[in-house]
C-alpha positions in Angstrom: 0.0 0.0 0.0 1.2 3.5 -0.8 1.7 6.0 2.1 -0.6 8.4 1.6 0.4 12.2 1.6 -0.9 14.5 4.1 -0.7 18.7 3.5 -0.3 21.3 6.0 -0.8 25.0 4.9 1.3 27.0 7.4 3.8 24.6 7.7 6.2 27.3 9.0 4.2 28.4 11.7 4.2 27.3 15.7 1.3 24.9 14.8 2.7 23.3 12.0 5.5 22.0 13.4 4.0 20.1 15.8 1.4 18.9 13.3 3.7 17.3 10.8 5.3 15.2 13.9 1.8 13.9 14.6 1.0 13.0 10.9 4.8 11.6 10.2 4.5 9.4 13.6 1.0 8.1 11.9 2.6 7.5 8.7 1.5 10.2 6.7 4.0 11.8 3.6 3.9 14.9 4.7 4.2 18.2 2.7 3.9 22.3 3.6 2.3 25.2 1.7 3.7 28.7 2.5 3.9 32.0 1.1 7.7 32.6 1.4 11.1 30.6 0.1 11.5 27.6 2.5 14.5 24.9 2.3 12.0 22.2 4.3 12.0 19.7 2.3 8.8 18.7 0.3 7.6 22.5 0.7 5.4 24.0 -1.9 5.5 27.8 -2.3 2.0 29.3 -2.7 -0.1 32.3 -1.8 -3.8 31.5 -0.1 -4.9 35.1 -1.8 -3.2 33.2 -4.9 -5.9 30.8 -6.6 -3.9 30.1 -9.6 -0.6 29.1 -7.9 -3.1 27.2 -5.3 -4.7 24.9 -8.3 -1.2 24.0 -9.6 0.1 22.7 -6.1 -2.9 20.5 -5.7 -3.3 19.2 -8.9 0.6 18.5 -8.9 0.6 16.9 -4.9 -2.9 15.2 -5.0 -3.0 14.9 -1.0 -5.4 13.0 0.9 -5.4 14.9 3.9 -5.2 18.5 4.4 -4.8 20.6 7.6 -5.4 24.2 6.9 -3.6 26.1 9.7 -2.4 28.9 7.6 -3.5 32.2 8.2 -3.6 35.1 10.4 -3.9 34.3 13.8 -3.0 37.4 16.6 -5.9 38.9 17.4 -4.3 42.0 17.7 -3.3 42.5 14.5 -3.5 45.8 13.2 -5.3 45.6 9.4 -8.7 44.1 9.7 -8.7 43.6 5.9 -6.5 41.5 6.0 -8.2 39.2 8.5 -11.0 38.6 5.6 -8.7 38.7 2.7 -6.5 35.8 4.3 -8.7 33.5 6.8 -12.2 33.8 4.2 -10.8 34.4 1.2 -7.7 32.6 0.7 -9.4 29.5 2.9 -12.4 29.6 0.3 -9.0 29.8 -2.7 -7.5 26.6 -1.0 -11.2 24.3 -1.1 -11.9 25.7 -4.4 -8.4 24.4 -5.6 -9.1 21.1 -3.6 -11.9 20.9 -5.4 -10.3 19.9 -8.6 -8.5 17.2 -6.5 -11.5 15.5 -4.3 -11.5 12.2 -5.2 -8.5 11.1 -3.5 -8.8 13.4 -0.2 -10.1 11.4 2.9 -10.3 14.6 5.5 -9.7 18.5 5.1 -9.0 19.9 8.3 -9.9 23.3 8.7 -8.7 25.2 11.9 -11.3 27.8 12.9 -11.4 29.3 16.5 -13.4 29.3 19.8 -13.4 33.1 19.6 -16.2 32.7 17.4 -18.4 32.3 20.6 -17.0 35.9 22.2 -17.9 36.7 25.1 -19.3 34.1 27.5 -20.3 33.7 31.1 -22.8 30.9 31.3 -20.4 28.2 31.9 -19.1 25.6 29.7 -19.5 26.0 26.1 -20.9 22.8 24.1 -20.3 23.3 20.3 -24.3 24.1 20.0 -23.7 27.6 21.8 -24.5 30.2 19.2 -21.5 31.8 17.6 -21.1 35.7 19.0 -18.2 36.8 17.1 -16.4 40.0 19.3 -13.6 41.2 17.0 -12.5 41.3 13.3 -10.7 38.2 13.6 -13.4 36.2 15.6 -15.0 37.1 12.9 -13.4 35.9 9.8 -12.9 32.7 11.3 -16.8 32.2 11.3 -17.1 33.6 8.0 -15.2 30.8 7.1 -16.9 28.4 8.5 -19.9 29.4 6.9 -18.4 29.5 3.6 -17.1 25.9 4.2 -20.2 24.3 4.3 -20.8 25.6 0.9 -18.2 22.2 -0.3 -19.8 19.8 2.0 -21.1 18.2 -0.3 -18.3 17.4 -2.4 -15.1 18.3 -0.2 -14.7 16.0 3.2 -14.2 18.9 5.3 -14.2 18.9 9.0 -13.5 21.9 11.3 -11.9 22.2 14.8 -12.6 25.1 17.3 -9.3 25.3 19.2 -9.6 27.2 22.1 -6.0 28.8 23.1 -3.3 26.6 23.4 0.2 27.6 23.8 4.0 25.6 23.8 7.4 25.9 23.0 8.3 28.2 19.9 5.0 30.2 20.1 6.3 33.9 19.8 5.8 36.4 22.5 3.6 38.3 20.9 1.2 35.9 22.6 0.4 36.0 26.1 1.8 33.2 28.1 5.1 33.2 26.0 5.4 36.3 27.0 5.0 35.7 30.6 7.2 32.9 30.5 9.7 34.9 28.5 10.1 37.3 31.6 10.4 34.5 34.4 13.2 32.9 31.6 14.9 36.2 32.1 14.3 36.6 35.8 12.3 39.8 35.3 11.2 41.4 38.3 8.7 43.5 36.6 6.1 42.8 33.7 3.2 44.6 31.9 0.0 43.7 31.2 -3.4 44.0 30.3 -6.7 43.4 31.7 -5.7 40.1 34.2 -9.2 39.5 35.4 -9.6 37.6 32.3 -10.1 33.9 32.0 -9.1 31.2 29.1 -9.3 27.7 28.7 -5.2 26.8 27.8 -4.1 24.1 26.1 -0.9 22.3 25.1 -0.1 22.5 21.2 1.2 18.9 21.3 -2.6 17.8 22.4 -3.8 19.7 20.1 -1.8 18.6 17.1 -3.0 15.0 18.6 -6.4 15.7 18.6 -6.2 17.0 15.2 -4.7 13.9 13.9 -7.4 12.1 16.1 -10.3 13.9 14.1 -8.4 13.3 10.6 -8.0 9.5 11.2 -11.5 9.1 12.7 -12.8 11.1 9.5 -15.6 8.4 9.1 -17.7 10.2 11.8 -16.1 13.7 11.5 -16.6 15.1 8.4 -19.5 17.1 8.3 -19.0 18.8 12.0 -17.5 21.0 14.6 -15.2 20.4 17.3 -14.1 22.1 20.1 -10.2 21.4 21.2 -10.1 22.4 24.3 -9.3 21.1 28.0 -12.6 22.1 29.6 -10.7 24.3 32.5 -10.7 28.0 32.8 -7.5 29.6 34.2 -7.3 33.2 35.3 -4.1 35.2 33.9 -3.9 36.1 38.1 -3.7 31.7 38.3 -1.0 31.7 35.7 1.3 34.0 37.4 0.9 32.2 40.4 1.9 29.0 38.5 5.1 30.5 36.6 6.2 31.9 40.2 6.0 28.6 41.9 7.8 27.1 38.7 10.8 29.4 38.5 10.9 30.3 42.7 10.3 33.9 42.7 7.6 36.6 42.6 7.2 39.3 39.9 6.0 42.4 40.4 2.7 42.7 37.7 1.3 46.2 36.0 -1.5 46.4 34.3 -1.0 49.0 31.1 -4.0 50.2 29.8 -2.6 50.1 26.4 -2.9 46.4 26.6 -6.3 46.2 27.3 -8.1 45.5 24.3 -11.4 47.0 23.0 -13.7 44.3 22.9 -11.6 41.6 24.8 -13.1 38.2 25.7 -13.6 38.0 29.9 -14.6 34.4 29.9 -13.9 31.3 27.4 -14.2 27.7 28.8 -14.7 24.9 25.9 -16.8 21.6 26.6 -14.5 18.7 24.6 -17.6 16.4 25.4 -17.9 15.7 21.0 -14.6 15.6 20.7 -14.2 12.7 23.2 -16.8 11.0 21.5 -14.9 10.1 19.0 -11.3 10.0 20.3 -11.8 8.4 24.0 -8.5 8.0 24.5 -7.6 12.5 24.3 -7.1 14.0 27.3 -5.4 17.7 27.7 -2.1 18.3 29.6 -2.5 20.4 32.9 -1.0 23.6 32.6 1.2 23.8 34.9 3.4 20.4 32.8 3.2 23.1 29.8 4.3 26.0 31.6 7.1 23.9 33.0 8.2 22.6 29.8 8.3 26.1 28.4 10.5 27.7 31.2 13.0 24.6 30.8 13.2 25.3 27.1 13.5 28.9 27.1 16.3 29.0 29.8 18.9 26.4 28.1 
Protein backbone atom coordinates (compact mmCIF):
# COMPACT_ATOMS: atom_id res chain seq x y z
CA UNK A 1 0.00 0.00 0.00
CA UNK A 2 1.22 3.52 -0.80
CA UNK A 3 1.74 5.96 2.06
CA UNK A 4 -0.58 8.43 1.60
CA UNK A 5 0.35 12.24 1.60
CA UNK A 6 -0.86 14.51 4.09
CA UNK A 7 -0.69 18.68 3.48
CA UNK A 8 -0.34 21.32 6.04
CA UNK A 9 -0.77 24.99 4.88
CA UNK A 10 1.34 27.00 7.41
CA UNK A 11 3.81 24.58 7.71
CA UNK A 12 6.25 27.32 8.98
CA UNK A 13 4.23 28.38 11.72
CA UNK A 14 4.21 27.28 15.66
CA UNK A 15 1.26 24.87 14.82
CA UNK A 16 2.67 23.28 12.02
CA UNK A 17 5.54 22.04 13.38
CA UNK A 18 3.98 20.08 15.82
CA UNK A 19 1.40 18.93 13.31
CA UNK A 20 3.75 17.26 10.82
CA UNK A 21 5.33 15.23 13.93
CA UNK A 22 1.83 13.91 14.56
CA UNK A 23 1.03 13.02 10.87
CA UNK A 24 4.82 11.60 10.22
CA UNK A 25 4.46 9.39 13.64
CA UNK A 26 1.04 8.13 11.90
CA UNK A 27 2.64 7.51 8.70
CA UNK A 28 1.47 10.24 6.71
CA UNK A 29 3.98 11.84 3.55
CA UNK A 30 3.91 14.86 4.73
CA UNK A 31 4.21 18.17 2.72
CA UNK A 32 3.90 22.26 3.57
CA UNK A 33 2.30 25.20 1.68
CA UNK A 34 3.68 28.69 2.55
CA UNK A 35 3.89 31.99 1.11
CA UNK A 36 7.66 32.56 1.44
CA UNK A 37 11.07 30.62 0.09
CA UNK A 38 11.47 27.57 2.53
CA UNK A 39 14.46 24.90 2.28
CA UNK A 40 11.97 22.17 4.31
CA UNK A 41 11.98 19.74 2.34
CA UNK A 42 8.80 18.72 0.35
CA UNK A 43 7.58 22.49 0.69
CA UNK A 44 5.39 23.98 -1.92
CA UNK A 45 5.48 27.79 -2.28
CA UNK A 46 2.04 29.27 -2.67
CA UNK A 47 -0.09 32.26 -1.82
CA UNK A 48 -3.76 31.47 -0.10
CA UNK A 49 -4.92 35.15 -1.77
CA UNK A 50 -3.19 33.25 -4.93
CA UNK A 51 -5.89 30.84 -6.62
CA UNK A 52 -3.89 30.09 -9.55
CA UNK A 53 -0.58 29.14 -7.86
CA UNK A 54 -3.15 27.16 -5.25
CA UNK A 55 -4.74 24.87 -8.33
CA UNK A 56 -1.19 23.96 -9.58
CA UNK A 57 0.06 22.71 -6.06
CA UNK A 58 -2.91 20.49 -5.74
CA UNK A 59 -3.35 19.20 -8.94
CA UNK A 60 0.57 18.46 -8.87
CA UNK A 61 0.57 16.87 -4.88
CA UNK A 62 -2.91 15.23 -4.97
CA UNK A 63 -3.00 14.86 -0.97
CA UNK A 64 -5.37 12.97 0.92
CA UNK A 65 -5.41 14.85 3.90
CA UNK A 66 -5.18 18.50 4.42
CA UNK A 67 -4.78 20.56 7.58
CA UNK A 68 -5.43 24.19 6.87
CA UNK A 69 -3.57 26.09 9.73
CA UNK A 70 -2.44 28.86 7.57
CA UNK A 71 -3.46 32.25 8.22
CA UNK A 72 -3.58 35.14 10.38
CA UNK A 73 -3.88 34.31 13.76
CA UNK A 74 -3.00 37.43 16.63
CA UNK A 75 -5.90 38.86 17.41
CA UNK A 76 -4.31 42.00 17.75
CA UNK A 77 -3.35 42.46 14.53
CA UNK A 78 -3.51 45.79 13.17
CA UNK A 79 -5.33 45.55 9.43
CA UNK A 80 -8.73 44.14 9.71
CA UNK A 81 -8.68 43.55 5.94
CA UNK A 82 -6.49 41.48 6.04
CA UNK A 83 -8.22 39.19 8.53
CA UNK A 84 -10.96 38.59 5.59
CA UNK A 85 -8.70 38.66 2.72
CA UNK A 86 -6.50 35.79 4.25
CA UNK A 87 -8.69 33.52 6.76
CA UNK A 88 -12.18 33.84 4.24
CA UNK A 89 -10.82 34.40 1.19
CA UNK A 90 -7.71 32.63 0.70
CA UNK A 91 -9.43 29.53 2.94
CA UNK A 92 -12.38 29.63 0.29
CA UNK A 93 -9.03 29.76 -2.74
CA UNK A 94 -7.47 26.62 -0.99
CA UNK A 95 -11.17 24.32 -1.12
CA UNK A 96 -11.85 25.74 -4.43
CA UNK A 97 -8.42 24.39 -5.59
CA UNK A 98 -9.07 21.14 -3.63
CA UNK A 99 -11.90 20.86 -5.37
CA UNK A 100 -10.34 19.86 -8.59
CA UNK A 101 -8.54 17.16 -6.51
CA UNK A 102 -11.48 15.50 -4.28
CA UNK A 103 -11.49 12.19 -5.24
CA UNK A 104 -8.55 11.08 -3.51
CA UNK A 105 -8.78 13.38 -0.20
CA UNK A 106 -10.13 11.37 2.89
CA UNK A 107 -10.28 14.57 5.47
CA UNK A 108 -9.66 18.47 5.15
CA UNK A 109 -9.04 19.85 8.35
CA UNK A 110 -9.91 23.33 8.68
CA UNK A 111 -8.72 25.18 11.93
CA UNK A 112 -11.26 27.79 12.92
CA UNK A 113 -11.36 29.26 16.52
CA UNK A 114 -13.42 29.26 19.79
CA UNK A 115 -13.36 33.11 19.62
CA UNK A 116 -16.20 32.71 17.40
CA UNK A 117 -18.43 32.34 20.61
CA UNK A 118 -17.02 35.89 22.20
CA UNK A 119 -17.92 36.75 25.13
CA UNK A 120 -19.30 34.06 27.52
CA UNK A 121 -20.33 33.67 31.08
CA UNK A 122 -22.82 30.90 31.29
CA UNK A 123 -20.45 28.22 31.94
CA UNK A 124 -19.08 25.59 29.71
CA UNK A 125 -19.52 26.03 26.05
CA UNK A 126 -20.88 22.81 24.09
CA UNK A 127 -20.34 23.28 20.26
CA UNK A 128 -24.29 24.09 20.04
CA UNK A 129 -23.74 27.55 21.84
CA UNK A 130 -24.51 30.17 19.17
CA UNK A 131 -21.53 31.83 17.56
CA UNK A 132 -21.13 35.68 18.99
CA UNK A 133 -18.18 36.84 17.09
CA UNK A 134 -16.37 40.01 19.28
CA UNK A 135 -13.61 41.24 17.01
CA UNK A 136 -12.49 41.26 13.34
CA UNK A 137 -10.72 38.23 13.63
CA UNK A 138 -13.40 36.21 15.58
CA UNK A 139 -15.00 37.08 12.90
CA UNK A 140 -13.35 35.94 9.77
CA UNK A 141 -12.86 32.75 11.26
CA UNK A 142 -16.82 32.20 11.28
CA UNK A 143 -17.09 33.59 7.95
CA UNK A 144 -15.22 30.76 7.10
CA UNK A 145 -16.91 28.43 8.49
CA UNK A 146 -19.92 29.43 6.94
CA UNK A 147 -18.37 29.51 3.56
CA UNK A 148 -17.06 25.86 4.24
CA UNK A 149 -20.24 24.30 4.35
CA UNK A 150 -20.84 25.55 0.92
CA UNK A 151 -18.20 22.19 -0.29
CA UNK A 152 -19.82 19.84 1.98
CA UNK A 153 -21.11 18.20 -0.27
CA UNK A 154 -18.25 17.39 -2.44
CA UNK A 155 -15.07 18.32 -0.17
CA UNK A 156 -14.71 15.97 3.23
CA UNK A 157 -14.23 18.88 5.32
CA UNK A 158 -14.23 18.90 9.02
CA UNK A 159 -13.49 21.92 11.35
CA UNK A 160 -11.92 22.21 14.76
CA UNK A 161 -12.57 25.15 17.28
CA UNK A 162 -9.28 25.30 19.23
CA UNK A 163 -9.57 27.19 22.11
CA UNK A 164 -5.99 28.75 23.14
CA UNK A 165 -3.30 26.56 23.44
CA UNK A 166 0.25 27.64 23.80
CA UNK A 167 3.98 25.62 23.79
CA UNK A 168 7.36 25.88 22.95
CA UNK A 169 8.26 28.18 19.95
CA UNK A 170 5.00 30.23 20.12
CA UNK A 171 6.33 33.91 19.77
CA UNK A 172 5.84 36.44 22.49
CA UNK A 173 3.62 38.29 20.87
CA UNK A 174 1.20 35.87 22.64
CA UNK A 175 0.36 36.04 26.12
CA UNK A 176 1.80 33.19 28.06
CA UNK A 177 5.13 33.18 26.05
CA UNK A 178 5.44 36.35 26.98
CA UNK A 179 4.97 35.73 30.63
CA UNK A 180 7.20 32.91 30.53
CA UNK A 181 9.68 34.94 28.46
CA UNK A 182 10.06 37.30 31.60
CA UNK A 183 10.39 34.55 34.39
CA UNK A 184 13.24 32.87 31.57
CA UNK A 185 14.88 36.21 32.10
CA UNK A 186 14.27 36.60 35.78
CA UNK A 187 12.27 39.80 35.30
CA UNK A 188 11.15 41.43 38.27
CA UNK A 189 8.72 43.52 36.57
CA UNK A 190 6.07 42.81 33.72
CA UNK A 191 3.20 44.59 31.94
CA UNK A 192 0.03 43.71 31.16
CA UNK A 193 -3.37 44.04 30.26
CA UNK A 194 -6.69 43.36 31.66
CA UNK A 195 -5.69 40.11 34.25
CA UNK A 196 -9.20 39.54 35.37
CA UNK A 197 -9.65 37.59 32.35
CA UNK A 198 -10.11 33.92 31.96
CA UNK A 199 -9.12 31.21 29.14
CA UNK A 200 -9.31 27.73 28.70
CA UNK A 201 -5.18 26.76 27.76
CA UNK A 202 -4.14 24.07 26.12
CA UNK A 203 -0.88 22.34 25.06
CA UNK A 204 -0.07 22.51 21.21
CA UNK A 205 1.22 18.92 21.34
CA UNK A 206 -2.56 17.81 22.36
CA UNK A 207 -3.77 19.73 20.08
CA UNK A 208 -1.78 18.55 17.07
CA UNK A 209 -2.99 15.00 18.56
CA UNK A 210 -6.36 15.67 18.63
CA UNK A 211 -6.18 16.97 15.22
CA UNK A 212 -4.67 13.95 13.95
CA UNK A 213 -7.43 12.05 16.08
CA UNK A 214 -10.30 13.90 14.15
CA UNK A 215 -8.38 13.26 10.59
CA UNK A 216 -8.01 9.53 11.22
CA UNK A 217 -11.54 9.13 12.70
CA UNK A 218 -12.84 11.07 9.50
CA UNK A 219 -15.62 8.39 9.14
CA UNK A 220 -17.68 10.24 11.83
CA UNK A 221 -16.12 13.66 11.50
CA UNK A 222 -16.62 15.11 8.38
CA UNK A 223 -19.48 17.08 8.31
CA UNK A 224 -19.01 18.78 11.96
CA UNK A 225 -17.54 21.02 14.61
CA UNK A 226 -15.24 20.35 17.26
CA UNK A 227 -14.07 22.12 20.05
CA UNK A 228 -10.18 21.41 21.18
CA UNK A 229 -10.13 22.37 24.34
CA UNK A 230 -9.30 21.14 28.00
CA UNK A 231 -12.63 22.09 29.62
CA UNK A 232 -10.73 24.30 32.46
CA UNK A 233 -10.67 28.00 32.78
CA UNK A 234 -7.55 29.59 34.19
CA UNK A 235 -7.30 33.18 35.34
CA UNK A 236 -4.10 35.16 33.94
CA UNK A 237 -3.90 36.11 38.05
CA UNK A 238 -3.74 31.67 38.34
CA UNK A 239 -0.96 31.74 35.74
CA UNK A 240 1.28 34.04 37.36
CA UNK A 241 0.93 32.18 40.45
CA UNK A 242 1.89 28.97 38.48
CA UNK A 243 5.11 30.49 36.59
CA UNK A 244 6.18 31.86 40.20
CA UNK A 245 5.96 28.60 41.92
CA UNK A 246 7.79 27.08 38.71
CA UNK A 247 10.77 29.40 38.45
CA UNK A 248 10.87 30.30 42.69
CA UNK A 249 10.30 33.95 42.66
CA UNK A 250 7.61 36.61 42.60
CA UNK A 251 7.25 39.27 39.90
CA UNK A 252 6.02 42.45 40.42
CA UNK A 253 2.67 42.70 37.72
CA UNK A 254 1.26 46.21 36.03
CA UNK A 255 -1.54 46.43 34.34
CA UNK A 256 -0.99 48.99 31.10
CA UNK A 257 -4.02 50.21 29.84
CA UNK A 258 -2.59 50.07 26.38
CA UNK A 259 -2.89 46.38 26.64
CA UNK A 260 -6.30 46.19 27.28
CA UNK A 261 -8.11 45.45 24.29
CA UNK A 262 -11.40 47.03 23.00
CA UNK A 263 -13.72 44.30 22.91
CA UNK A 264 -11.63 41.59 24.81
CA UNK A 265 -13.06 38.16 25.68
CA UNK A 266 -13.58 37.96 29.93
CA UNK A 267 -14.65 34.37 29.94
CA UNK A 268 -13.92 31.31 27.37
CA UNK A 269 -14.18 27.69 28.84
CA UNK A 270 -14.69 24.95 25.94
CA UNK A 271 -16.81 21.58 26.58
CA UNK A 272 -14.48 18.73 24.63
CA UNK A 273 -17.60 16.38 25.44
CA UNK A 274 -17.93 15.70 21.04
CA UNK A 275 -14.57 15.59 20.73
CA UNK A 276 -14.20 12.68 23.23
CA UNK A 277 -16.83 11.03 21.45
CA UNK A 278 -14.92 10.08 19.03
CA UNK A 279 -11.28 10.01 20.32
CA UNK A 280 -11.81 8.39 24.00
CA UNK A 281 -8.47 7.98 24.52
CA UNK A 282 -7.62 12.52 24.28
CA UNK A 283 -7.14 14.02 27.32
CA UNK A 284 -5.41 17.70 27.66
CA UNK A 285 -2.08 18.30 29.61
CA UNK A 286 -2.55 20.40 32.87
CA UNK A 287 -0.98 23.58 32.59
CA UNK A 288 1.16 23.76 34.95
CA UNK A 289 3.35 20.44 32.84
CA UNK A 290 3.15 23.14 29.82
CA UNK A 291 4.26 26.05 31.59
CA UNK A 292 7.10 23.95 32.96
CA UNK A 293 8.21 22.64 29.84
CA UNK A 294 8.28 26.08 28.36
CA UNK A 295 10.47 27.70 31.18
CA UNK A 296 13.02 24.63 30.82
CA UNK A 297 13.20 25.34 27.06
CA UNK A 298 13.46 28.92 27.12
CA UNK A 299 16.26 28.97 29.79
CA UNK A 300 18.92 26.40 28.09
Amino acid sequence: MSVKRALITGLGGFTGYYMALELESAGYEVHGLGSEESSQPNYHRADLTDAGSLRAVMDRLRPAVVVHLAGIAFVGHGNADAFYRVNLMGSRNLLEALSGVADGLDCVLLASSANVYGNRTEGVIGEDVLPDPANDYAVSKLAMEYMAKLWLPKLPIVIARPFNYTGVGQTESFLLPKIVGHFCRRAQHIELGNLDVWRDFNDVRRVASAYRGMIQASVRTVGQVFNVCSGRATSLREVIALMEEIAGYSIDVAVNPAFVRANEVRTLTGSAARLNEVIPEWQPLPLKDTLTWMYEAGCR
